[in-house]
C-alpha positions as a printed Julia matrix, in Angstrom:
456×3 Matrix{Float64}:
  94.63   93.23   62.67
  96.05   96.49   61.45
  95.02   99.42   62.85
  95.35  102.73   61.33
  96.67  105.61   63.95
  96.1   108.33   61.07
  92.69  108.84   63.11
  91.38  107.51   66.56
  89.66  103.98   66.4
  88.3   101.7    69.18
  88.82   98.43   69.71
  86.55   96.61   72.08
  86.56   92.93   72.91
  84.11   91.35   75.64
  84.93   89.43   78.48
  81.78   86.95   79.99
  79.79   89.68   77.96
  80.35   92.18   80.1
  84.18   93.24   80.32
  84.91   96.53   78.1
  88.83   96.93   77.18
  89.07   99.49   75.27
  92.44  100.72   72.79
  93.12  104.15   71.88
  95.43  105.16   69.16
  96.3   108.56   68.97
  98.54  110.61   65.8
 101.9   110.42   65.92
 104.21  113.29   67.44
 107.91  113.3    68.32
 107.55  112.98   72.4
 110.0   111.25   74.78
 107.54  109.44   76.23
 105.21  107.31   74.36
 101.63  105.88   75.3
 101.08  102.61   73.94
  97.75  101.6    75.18
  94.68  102.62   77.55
  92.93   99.66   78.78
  89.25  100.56   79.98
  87.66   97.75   81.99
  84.19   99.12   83.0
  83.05   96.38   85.36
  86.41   95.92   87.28
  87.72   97.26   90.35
  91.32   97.23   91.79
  92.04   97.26   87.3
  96.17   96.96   87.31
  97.02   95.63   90.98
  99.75   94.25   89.71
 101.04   93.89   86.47
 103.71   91.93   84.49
 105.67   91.76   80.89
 105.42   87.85   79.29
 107.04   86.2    76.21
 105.64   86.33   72.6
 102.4    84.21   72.86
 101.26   84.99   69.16
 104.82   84.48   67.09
 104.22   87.5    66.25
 107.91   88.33   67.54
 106.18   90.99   69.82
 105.79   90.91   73.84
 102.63   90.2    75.72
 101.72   91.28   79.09
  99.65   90.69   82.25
  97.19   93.0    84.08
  95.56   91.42   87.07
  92.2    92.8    89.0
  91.78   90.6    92.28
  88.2    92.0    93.1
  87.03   91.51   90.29
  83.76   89.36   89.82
  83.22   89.48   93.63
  86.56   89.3    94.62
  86.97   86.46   92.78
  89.76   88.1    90.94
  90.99   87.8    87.26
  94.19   87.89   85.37
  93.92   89.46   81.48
  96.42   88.5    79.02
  96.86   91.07   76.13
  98.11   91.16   72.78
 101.88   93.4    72.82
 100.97   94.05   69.26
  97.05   95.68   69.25
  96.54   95.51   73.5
  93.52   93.21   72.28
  92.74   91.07   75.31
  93.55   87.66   74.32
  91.82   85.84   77.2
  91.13   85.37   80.49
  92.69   83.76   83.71
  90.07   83.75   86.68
  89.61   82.39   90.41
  87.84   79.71   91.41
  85.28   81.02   93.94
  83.98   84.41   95.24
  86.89   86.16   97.77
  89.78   84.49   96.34
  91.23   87.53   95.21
  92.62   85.52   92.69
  96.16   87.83   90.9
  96.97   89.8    94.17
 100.38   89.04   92.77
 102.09   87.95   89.56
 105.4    86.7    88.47
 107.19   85.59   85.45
 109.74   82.68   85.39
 109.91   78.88   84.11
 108.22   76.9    86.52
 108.29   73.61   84.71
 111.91   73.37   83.25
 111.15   73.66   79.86
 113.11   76.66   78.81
 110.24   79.05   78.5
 108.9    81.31   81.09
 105.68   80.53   82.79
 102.78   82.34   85.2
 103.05   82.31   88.95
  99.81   84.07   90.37
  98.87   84.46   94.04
  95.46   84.19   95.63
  95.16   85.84   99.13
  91.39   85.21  100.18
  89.36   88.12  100.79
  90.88   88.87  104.02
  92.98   91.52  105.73
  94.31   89.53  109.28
  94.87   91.86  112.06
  95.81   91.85  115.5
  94.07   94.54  117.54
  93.21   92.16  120.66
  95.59   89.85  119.89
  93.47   87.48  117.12
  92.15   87.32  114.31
  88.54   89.24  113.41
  85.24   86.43  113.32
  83.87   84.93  110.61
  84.98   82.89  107.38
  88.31   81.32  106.93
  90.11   82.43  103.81
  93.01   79.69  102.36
  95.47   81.61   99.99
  96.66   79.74   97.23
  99.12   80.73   94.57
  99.25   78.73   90.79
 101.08   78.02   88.13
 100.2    78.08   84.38
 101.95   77.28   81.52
 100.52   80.08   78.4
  99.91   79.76   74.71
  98.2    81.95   72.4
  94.71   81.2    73.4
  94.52   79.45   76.93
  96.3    79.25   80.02
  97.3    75.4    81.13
  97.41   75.07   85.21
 100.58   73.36   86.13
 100.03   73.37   90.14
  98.72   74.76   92.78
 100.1    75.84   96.27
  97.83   76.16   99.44
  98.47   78.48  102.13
  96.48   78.22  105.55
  93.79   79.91  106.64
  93.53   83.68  106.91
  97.67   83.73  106.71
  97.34   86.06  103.01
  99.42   83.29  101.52
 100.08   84.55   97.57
 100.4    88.0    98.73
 103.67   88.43   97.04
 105.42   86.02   94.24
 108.79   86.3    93.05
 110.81   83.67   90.57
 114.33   82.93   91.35
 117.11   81.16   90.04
 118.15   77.53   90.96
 119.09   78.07   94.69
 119.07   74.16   95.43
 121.35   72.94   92.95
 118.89   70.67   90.99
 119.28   72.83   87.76
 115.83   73.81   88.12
 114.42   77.13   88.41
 112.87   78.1    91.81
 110.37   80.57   93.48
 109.61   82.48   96.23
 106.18   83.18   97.93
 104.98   85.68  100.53
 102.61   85.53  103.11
 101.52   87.83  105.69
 101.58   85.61  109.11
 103.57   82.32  109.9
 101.04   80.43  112.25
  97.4    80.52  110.9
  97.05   84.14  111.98
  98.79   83.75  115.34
  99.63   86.88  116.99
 102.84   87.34  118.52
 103.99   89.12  121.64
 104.28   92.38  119.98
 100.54   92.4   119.03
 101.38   91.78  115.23
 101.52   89.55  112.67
 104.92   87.34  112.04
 105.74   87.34  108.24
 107.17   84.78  106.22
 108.82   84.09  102.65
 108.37   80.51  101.69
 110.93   78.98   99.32
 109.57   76.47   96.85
 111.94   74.01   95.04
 110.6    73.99   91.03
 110.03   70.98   88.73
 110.17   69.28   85.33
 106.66   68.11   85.87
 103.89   66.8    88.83
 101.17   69.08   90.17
 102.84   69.91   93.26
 105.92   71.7    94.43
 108.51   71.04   97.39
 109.15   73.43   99.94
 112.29   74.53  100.33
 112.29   76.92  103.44
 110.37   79.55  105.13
 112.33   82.72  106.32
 110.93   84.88  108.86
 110.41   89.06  107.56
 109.65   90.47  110.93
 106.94   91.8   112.83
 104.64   94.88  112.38
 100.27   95.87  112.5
 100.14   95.63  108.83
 102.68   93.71  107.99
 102.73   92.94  103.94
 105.52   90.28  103.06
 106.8    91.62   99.43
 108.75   88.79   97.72
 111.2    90.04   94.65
 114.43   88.47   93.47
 118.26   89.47   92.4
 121.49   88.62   93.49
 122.41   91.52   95.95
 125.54   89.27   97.45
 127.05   88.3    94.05
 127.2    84.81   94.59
 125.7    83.73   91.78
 122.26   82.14   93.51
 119.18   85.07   93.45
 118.22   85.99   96.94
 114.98   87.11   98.12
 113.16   90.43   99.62
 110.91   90.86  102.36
 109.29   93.54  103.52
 107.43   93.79  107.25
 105.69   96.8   108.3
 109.0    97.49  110.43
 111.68   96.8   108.58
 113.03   95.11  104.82
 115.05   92.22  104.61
 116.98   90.53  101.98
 117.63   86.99  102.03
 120.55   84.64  101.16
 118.48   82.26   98.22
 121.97   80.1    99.12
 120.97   79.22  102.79
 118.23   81.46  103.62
 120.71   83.84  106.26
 120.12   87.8   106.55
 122.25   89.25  103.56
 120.83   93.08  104.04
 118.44   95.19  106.35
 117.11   98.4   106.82
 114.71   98.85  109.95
 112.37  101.6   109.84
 113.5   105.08  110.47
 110.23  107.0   111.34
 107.01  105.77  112.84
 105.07  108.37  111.01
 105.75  106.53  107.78
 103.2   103.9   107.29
 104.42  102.28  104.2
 108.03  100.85  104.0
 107.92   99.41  100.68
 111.45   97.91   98.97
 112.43   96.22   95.43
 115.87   94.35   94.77
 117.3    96.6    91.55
 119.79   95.77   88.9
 123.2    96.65   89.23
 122.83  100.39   89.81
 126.37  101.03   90.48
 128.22   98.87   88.05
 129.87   97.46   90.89
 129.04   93.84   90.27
 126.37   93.01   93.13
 122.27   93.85   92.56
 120.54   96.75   94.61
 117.58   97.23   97.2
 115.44  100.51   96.6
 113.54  101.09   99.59
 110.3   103.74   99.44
 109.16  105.54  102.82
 105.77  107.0   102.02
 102.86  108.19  104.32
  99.4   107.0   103.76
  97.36  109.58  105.94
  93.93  110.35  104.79
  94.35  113.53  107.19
  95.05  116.52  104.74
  97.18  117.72  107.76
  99.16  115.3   107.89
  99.59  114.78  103.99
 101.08  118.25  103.7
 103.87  117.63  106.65
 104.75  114.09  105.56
 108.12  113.54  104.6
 108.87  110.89  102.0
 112.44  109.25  101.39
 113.46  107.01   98.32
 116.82  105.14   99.04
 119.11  102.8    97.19
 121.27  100.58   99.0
 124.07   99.01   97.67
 124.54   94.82   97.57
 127.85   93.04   99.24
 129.31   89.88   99.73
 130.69   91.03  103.25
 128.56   88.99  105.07
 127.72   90.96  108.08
 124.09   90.7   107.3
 124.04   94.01  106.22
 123.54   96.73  102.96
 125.36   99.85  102.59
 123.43  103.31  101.82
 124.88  104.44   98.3
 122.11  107.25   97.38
 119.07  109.18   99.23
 116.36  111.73   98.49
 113.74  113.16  100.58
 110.54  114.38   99.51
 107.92  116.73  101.14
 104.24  116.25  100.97
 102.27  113.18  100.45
 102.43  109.92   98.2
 105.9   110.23   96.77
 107.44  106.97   96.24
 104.11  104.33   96.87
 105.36  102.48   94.43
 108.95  101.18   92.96
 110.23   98.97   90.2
 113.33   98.4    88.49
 113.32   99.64   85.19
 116.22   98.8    83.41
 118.42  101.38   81.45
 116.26  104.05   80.77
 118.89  106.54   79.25
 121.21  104.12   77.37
 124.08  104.99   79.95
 124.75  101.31   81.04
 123.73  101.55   84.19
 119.75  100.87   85.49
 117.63  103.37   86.44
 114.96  102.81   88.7
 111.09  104.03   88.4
 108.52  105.31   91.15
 104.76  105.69   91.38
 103.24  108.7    93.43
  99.57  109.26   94.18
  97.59  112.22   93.52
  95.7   113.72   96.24
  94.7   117.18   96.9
  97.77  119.51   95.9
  99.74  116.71   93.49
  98.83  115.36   90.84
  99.58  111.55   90.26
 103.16  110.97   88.15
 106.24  108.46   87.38
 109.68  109.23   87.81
 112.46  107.42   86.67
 115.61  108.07   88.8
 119.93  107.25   88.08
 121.89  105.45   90.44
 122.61  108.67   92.03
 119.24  109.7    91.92
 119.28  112.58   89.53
 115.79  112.52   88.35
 115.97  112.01   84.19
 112.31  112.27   83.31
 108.95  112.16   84.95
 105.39  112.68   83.37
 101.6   112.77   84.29
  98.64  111.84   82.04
  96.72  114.9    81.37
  93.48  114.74   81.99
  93.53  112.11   83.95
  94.62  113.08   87.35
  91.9   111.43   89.57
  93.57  107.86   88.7
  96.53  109.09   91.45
  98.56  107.22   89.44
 100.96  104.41   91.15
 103.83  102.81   88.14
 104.67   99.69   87.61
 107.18   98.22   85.46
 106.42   95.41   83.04
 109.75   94.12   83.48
 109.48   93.61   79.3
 110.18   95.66   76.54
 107.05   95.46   74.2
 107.56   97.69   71.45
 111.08   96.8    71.16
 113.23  100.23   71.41
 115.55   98.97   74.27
 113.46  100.17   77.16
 111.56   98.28   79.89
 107.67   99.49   79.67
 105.35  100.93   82.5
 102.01  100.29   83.69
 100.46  103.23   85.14
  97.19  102.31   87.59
  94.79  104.4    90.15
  96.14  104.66   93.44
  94.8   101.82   96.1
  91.75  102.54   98.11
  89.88  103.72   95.05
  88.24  102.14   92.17
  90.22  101.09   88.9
  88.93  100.55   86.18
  91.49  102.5    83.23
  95.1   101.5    82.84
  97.89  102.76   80.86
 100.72  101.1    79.02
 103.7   103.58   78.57
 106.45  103.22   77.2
 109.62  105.65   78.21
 111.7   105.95   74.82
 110.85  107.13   71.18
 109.89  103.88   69.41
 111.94  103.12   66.73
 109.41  102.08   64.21
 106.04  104.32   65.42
 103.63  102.35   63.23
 100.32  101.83   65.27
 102.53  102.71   68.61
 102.14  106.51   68.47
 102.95  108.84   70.9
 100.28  109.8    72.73
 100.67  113.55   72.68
  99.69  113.77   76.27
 102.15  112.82   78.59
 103.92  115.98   79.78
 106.56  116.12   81.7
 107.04  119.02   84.56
């Protein structure tokens, strides 16, 4: 399909005739930043939870990505595969039942030793375990799950499936690795929010858990490999994302507790790094493992500190602290503090990713989501390893998404760059996504900047 950006034209493709994306091309002008897409999906809901870059699907030597919506269809959830080229949807990966929240988390990697990179997606259940009163609220018991598919142009291939227990959020986080058993196989990591069936421990919170999984050449099933304890906190989310922060060669894993991030030896599963939790009056702790940041041979940790208060109050007094911690092969279970910034007023830093290297210094740069709310307006950010800010942007127009960033991990329009999802903030309904990317294209063609993304 060619599609002429000399005026604006609509592409619309239906999903189960009733699914509206929607592409927008808009006239070519000579901005830094450049909007690829704007996906419109009228009937979802939580539209760009998560979001990831693939592998040419098409050969049509162009990217495609993921965008996943786990409430949509009743919770049932959905994962849409689009076109790199046009952002036409291509098709469809959905749940099996109502409340699976089927794509609460997706990841990237080969998971059946065949040299090209498959689809790890995570299915909490439609429940958020607490423990106010020390159990678990009444009624249906949710089983988390988390698959694997092998992709082609057209369809989506399930490879296996993983079953969590019930009500434990299992799929809430998925992360690839590298071979950390030794087989020559590539491995993967999967989070889950509780360790026991939704057993509350002493502290009156849940226990979370990573769970290693050994990959293989074939079979429907995979091996466990270990389960690492995150730590303890009331609304506790167990983040799982991969790097090699001790330089040994073997990716290690992340995990984030309401208290406290820890990174994980892949090797043997010991405490590598950790940063506790420095103020109670944050309620979201929120980490990624980053690329080399400081060209000194071991991967990073970016940690967010962000408040979540509804109060307008306390929005306005929050304090909000984005920190970058450096990897070491010391082994005293610890990471070193290499750069900090600290933020007044609400949202800043809700979301992080690592980018890659934004300004073609070779050195990564990392990117971060902040909300809108009363006084901001939603934005990205991309920060240096010392944290000089280098660009940042809103969509104009469009502040009441409170945008959030994510990074596709993928380059789709092939100037060097790492892409970005941008995606309304959580707690509201989604239903518009953007695909930016953060460079001039070299060849504009249909990808045209967008004319509207202005940076302050």
């Amino acid at each position: 399909m060619i599609i002429n950006c000399t005026a604006n034209r609509l592409i619309h493709a239906a999903l189960f005739a009733a699914l509206v994306i929607t592409h927008v091309c808009w006239p070519h002008t000579a901005r830094a930043d450049t909007r690829l897409f704007q996906l419109d999906c009228d009937t979802c809901v939580s539209y760009g939870h998560d979001s990831v870059g693939l592998r040419d699907l098409n050969s049509d030597n162009i990217i495609e990505f993921a965008i996943s919506d786990p409430d949509y269809d009743d919770g049932t959830g959905a994962v849409f595969i689009y076109s790199g080229a046009t952002g036409t949807l291509l098709y469809t990966i959905a749940g099996e039942d109502e409340e699976d929240r089927f794509g609460s988390s997706l990841a990237f990697t080969d998971l059946n030793n065949d040299g090209a990179r498959d689809l790890l997606v995570g299915a909490t259940g439609y429940t958020t375990p607490n423990c106010q009163g020390g159990s678990l609220p009444p009624g249906h018991q949710y089983v988390g799950y988390a698959k694997g598919f092998t992709l082609s142009q057209s369809a989506a291939t399930q490879l296996f499936k993983i079953t969590g227990s019930a009500n434990d959020l299992f799929g809430i986080s998925v992360a690839g690795l590298g071979d950390i058993n030794s087989d020559d196989v590539t491995d993967f990591v999967i989070g889950k929010a509780n360790n026991s069936n939704g057993v509350c421990d002493a502290q009156n919170a849940l226990q979370g858990v990573l769970a290693f999984y050994a990959g293989a050449s074939s079979g429907s099933t995979r091996s466990l490999i270990r389960n690492t304890y995150i730590g303890v906190g009331h609304g506790l989310v167990g983040l799982a994302t991969g790097g090699d922060v001790d330089g040994d060669g073997i990716d290690d894993a992340l995990g984030r507790a309401a208290s406290r991030v820890v990174v994980f030896s892949g090797d043997n599963g010991d405490v590598i790094g950790l940063v506790t939790r420095q103020s109670q009056d944050f309620d979201l702790f929120g980490a990624q493992i980053i690329s080399d940041m400081n060209s000194d041979g071991f991967d990073d940790v970016g940690v967010c500190e962000s408040v979540s208060s509804s109060q307008q109050s306390v929005q306005d007094a929050a304090t909000n602290t984005l920190s970058l911690f450096s990897g070491d092969d010391d082994g005293n279970g610890s990471i070193t503090l290499h750069a900090s910034i600290v933020r007044k007023g609400y949202g800043f830093c809700r979301s992080i990713a690592n980018l890659g290297d934004y300004n073609a210094d070779g050195v990564h740069d990392v990117l971060v989501g902040s909300p809108s709310n009363h006084t901001v307006t939603g934005r990205y950010e991309i920060y240096s390893d010392s944290l000089d800010k280098l660009t940042s942007g809103v969509i104009a127009g469009e502040s009441a998404m409170g945008h959030l960033a994510f990074g596709l991990n993928a380059d789709i329009n092939s100037d060097g760059r790492n892409d970005i999802v941008l995606a309304g903030k959580p707690g509201t309904i989604r239903k518009r996504v953007f695909v930016l990317s953060p460079g001039v294209a070299k060849t504009p063609g249909y990808r045209v900047s967008d004319g509207l993304v202005s940076p302050f």
